[in-house]
C-alpha positions as CSV (number, residue, x, y, z in Angstrom):
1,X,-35.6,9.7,10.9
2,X,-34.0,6.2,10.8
3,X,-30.7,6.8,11.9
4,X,-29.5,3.0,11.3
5,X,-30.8,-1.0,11.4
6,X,-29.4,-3.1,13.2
7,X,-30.6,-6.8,12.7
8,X,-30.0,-10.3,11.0
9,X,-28.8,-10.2,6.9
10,X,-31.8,-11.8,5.2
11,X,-31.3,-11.3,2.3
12,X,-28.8,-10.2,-0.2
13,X,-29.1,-8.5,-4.2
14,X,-27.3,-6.7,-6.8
15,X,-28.1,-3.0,-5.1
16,X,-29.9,-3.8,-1.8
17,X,-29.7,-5.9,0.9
18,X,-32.9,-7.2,3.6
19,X,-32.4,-7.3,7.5
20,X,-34.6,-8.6,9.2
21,X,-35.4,-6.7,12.4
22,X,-38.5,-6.6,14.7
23,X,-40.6,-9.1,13.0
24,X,-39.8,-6.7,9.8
25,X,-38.1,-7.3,6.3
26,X,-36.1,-4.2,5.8
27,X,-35.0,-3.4,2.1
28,X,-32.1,-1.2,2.2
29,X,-30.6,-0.1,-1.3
30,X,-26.4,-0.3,-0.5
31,X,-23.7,0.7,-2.8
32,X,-20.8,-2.6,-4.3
33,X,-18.6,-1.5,-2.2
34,X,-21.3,-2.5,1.3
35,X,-22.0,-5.5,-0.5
36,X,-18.4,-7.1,-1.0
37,X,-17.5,-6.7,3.0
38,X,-20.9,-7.8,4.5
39,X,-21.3,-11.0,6.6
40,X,-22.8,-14.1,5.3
41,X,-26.5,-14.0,5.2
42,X,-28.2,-15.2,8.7
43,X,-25.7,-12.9,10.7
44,X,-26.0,-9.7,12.5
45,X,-24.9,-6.1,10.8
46,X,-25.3,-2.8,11.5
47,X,-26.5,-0.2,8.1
48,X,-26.3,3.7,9.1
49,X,-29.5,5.1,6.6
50,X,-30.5,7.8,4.5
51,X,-34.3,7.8,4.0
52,X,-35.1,9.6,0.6
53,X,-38.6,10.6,0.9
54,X,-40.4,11.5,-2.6
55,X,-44.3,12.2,-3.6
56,X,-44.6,8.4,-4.2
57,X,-42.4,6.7,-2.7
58,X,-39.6,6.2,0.2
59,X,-36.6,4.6,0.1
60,X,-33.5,3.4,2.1
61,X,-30.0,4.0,1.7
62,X,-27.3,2.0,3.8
63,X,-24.0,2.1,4.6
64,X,-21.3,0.7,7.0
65,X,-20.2,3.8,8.7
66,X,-21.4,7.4,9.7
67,X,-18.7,9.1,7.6
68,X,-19.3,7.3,4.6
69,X,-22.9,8.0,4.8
70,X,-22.0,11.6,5.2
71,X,-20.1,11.1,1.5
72,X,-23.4,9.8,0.3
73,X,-25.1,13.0,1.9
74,X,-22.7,15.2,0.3
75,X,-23.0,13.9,-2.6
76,X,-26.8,14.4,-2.6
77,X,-25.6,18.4,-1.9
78,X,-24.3,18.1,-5.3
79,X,-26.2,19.8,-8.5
80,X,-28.1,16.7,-11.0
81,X,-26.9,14.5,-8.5
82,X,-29.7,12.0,-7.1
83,X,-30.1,9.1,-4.4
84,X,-29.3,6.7,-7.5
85,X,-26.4,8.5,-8.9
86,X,-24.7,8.7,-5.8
87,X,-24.9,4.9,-4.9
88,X,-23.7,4.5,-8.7
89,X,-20.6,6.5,-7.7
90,X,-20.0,5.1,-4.1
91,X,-20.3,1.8,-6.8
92,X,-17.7,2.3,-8.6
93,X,-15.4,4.1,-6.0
94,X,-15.3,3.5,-2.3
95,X,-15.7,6.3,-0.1
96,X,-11.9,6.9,0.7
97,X,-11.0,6.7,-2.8
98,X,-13.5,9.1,-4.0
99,X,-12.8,11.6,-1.3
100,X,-9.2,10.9,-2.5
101,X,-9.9,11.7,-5.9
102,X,-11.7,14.8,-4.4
103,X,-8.6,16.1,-2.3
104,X,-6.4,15.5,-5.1
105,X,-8.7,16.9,-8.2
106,X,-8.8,13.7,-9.8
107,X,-11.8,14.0,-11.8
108,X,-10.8,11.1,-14.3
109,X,-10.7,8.4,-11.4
110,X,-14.6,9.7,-10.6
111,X,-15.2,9.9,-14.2
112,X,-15.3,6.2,-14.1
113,X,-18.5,6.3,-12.6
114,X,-21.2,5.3,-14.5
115,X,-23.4,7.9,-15.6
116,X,-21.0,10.3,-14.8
117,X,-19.1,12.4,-17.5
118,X,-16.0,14.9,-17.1
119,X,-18.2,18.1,-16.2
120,X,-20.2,15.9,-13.2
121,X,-16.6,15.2,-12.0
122,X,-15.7,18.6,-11.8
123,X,-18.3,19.7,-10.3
124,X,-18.5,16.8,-7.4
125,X,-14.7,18.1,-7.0
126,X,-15.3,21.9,-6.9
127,X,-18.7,21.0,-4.4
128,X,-17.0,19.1,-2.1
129,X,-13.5,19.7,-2.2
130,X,-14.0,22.2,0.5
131,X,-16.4,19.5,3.0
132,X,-13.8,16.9,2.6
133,X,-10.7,16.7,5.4
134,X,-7.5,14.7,5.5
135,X,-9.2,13.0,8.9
136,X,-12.3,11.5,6.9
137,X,-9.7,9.8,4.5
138,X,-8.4,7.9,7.7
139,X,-11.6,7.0,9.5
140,X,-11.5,3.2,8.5
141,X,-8.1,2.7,9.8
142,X,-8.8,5.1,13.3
143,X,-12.2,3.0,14.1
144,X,-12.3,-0.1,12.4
145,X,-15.6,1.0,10.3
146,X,-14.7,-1.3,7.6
147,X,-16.2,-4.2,10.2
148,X,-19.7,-4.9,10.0
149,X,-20.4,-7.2,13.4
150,X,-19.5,-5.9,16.9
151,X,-17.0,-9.1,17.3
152,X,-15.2,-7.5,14.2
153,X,-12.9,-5.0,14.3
154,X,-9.2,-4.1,12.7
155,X,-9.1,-0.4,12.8
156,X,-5.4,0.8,13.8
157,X,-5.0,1.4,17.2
158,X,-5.3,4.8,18.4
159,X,-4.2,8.2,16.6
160,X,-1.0,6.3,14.8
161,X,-2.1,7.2,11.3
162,X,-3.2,10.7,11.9
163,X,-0.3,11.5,14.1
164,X,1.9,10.5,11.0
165,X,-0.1,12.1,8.5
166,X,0.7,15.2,11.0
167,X,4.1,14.5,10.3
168,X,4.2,13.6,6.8
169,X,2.4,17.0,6.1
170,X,5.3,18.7,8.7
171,X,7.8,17.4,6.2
172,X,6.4,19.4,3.7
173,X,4.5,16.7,1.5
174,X,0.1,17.6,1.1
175,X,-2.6,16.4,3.0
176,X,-3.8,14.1,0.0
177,X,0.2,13.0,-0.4
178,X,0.3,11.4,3.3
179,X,-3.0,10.1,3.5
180,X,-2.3,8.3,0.4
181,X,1.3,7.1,1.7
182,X,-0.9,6.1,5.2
183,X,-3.3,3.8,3.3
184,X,-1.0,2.5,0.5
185,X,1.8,1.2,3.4
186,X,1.6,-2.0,5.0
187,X,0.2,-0.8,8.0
188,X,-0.9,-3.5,10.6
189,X,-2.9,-2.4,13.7
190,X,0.3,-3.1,16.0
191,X,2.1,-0.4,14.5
192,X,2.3,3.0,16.9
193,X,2.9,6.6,14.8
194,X,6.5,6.3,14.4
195,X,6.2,2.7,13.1
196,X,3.4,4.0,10.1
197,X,5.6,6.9,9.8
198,X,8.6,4.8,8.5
199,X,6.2,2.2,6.8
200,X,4.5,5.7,4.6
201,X,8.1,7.2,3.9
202,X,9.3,4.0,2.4
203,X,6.5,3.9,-0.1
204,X,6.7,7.9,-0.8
205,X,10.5,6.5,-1.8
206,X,9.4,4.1,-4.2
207,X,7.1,6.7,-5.9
């Protein structure tokens, strides 16, 4: 198993990406949503991978964190759903949102997908609805996985944003409801639990 690359960008193209690493060329197929945030080419990333084995080929999938290539696993979990499809989804959504859209039954935002009609939206929703937790939505603010070099890095500090989704779902609102408040607020990465608290509340007011 190839659990991730770490290496120089080489190369970039509409679905897939090359690092070099170890005197090797590495083709790595990556949804839109890798290739907007990567580095210019000629610096050093880090792709987590999926390798999809088949009778005639093998390819590689890549992604910037572990949790959003868990999405891409799950995805695989899902019925008519292949290594293709999912990248075409992860495409057109980003991770979060789509595991927004899953929390929330949103099957029109997924629908937007290409390839992907209003029955394969419901059943990615029913599938995953119950693998997908109010945590993984927050991920890219707790860690910084959003970064792609080691110097990189503007994850919010500590547990701020899941001690005030905590609260947010305390005051009665759903876990989708305050990790959407959480993400849509201005949060900067000074900002301690009480400060993304108020920031979240003020744009559940303007809803």
């Amino acid at each position: 198993m190839i659990s991730y690359v770490k290496g120089i960008l080489a190369e970039k193209a509409k679905d897939r990406i090359v690092v070099e690493s170890g005197m090797m060329g590495i083709g790595i197929f990556v949804p839109m949503s890798v290739l907007e945030v990567l580095p210019p080419l000629g610096e050093e990333v880090k792709i987590y991978t999926h390798l999809q084995v088949r009778e005639d080929d093998m390819s590689l999938y890549g992604f910037l964190s572990r949790s959003d290539l868990e999405m891409f696993r799950q995805l695989l979990g899902v019925n008519g759903i292949g290594p293709k499809g999912a990248l075409g989804i992860l495409s057109a959504l980003r991770p979060e949102d789509l595991r927004l859209a899953v929390m929330t039954g949103d099957a029109k935002a997924i629908s937007r997908a290409p390839g992907v009609g209003a029955k394969t939206a419901q059943r990615i929703i029913l599938d995953l609805k119950d693998k997908v937790q109010a945590e993984d939505l927050l991920t890219p603010l707790l860690d910084g996985s959003a970064a792609v070099s080691p110097a990189a890095g503007n994850g919010l500090s500590g547990n701020a944003a899941k001690e005030a989704v905590e609260a947010l779902v305390a005051l009665g609102y759903t876990n989708a409801e305050a990790v959407k408040a959480v993400k849509s607020a201005n949060v900067t990465e000074e900002m301690d639990s009480e400060a993304v608290l108020k920031a979240s509340l003020k744009y559940l007011a303007f809803l």
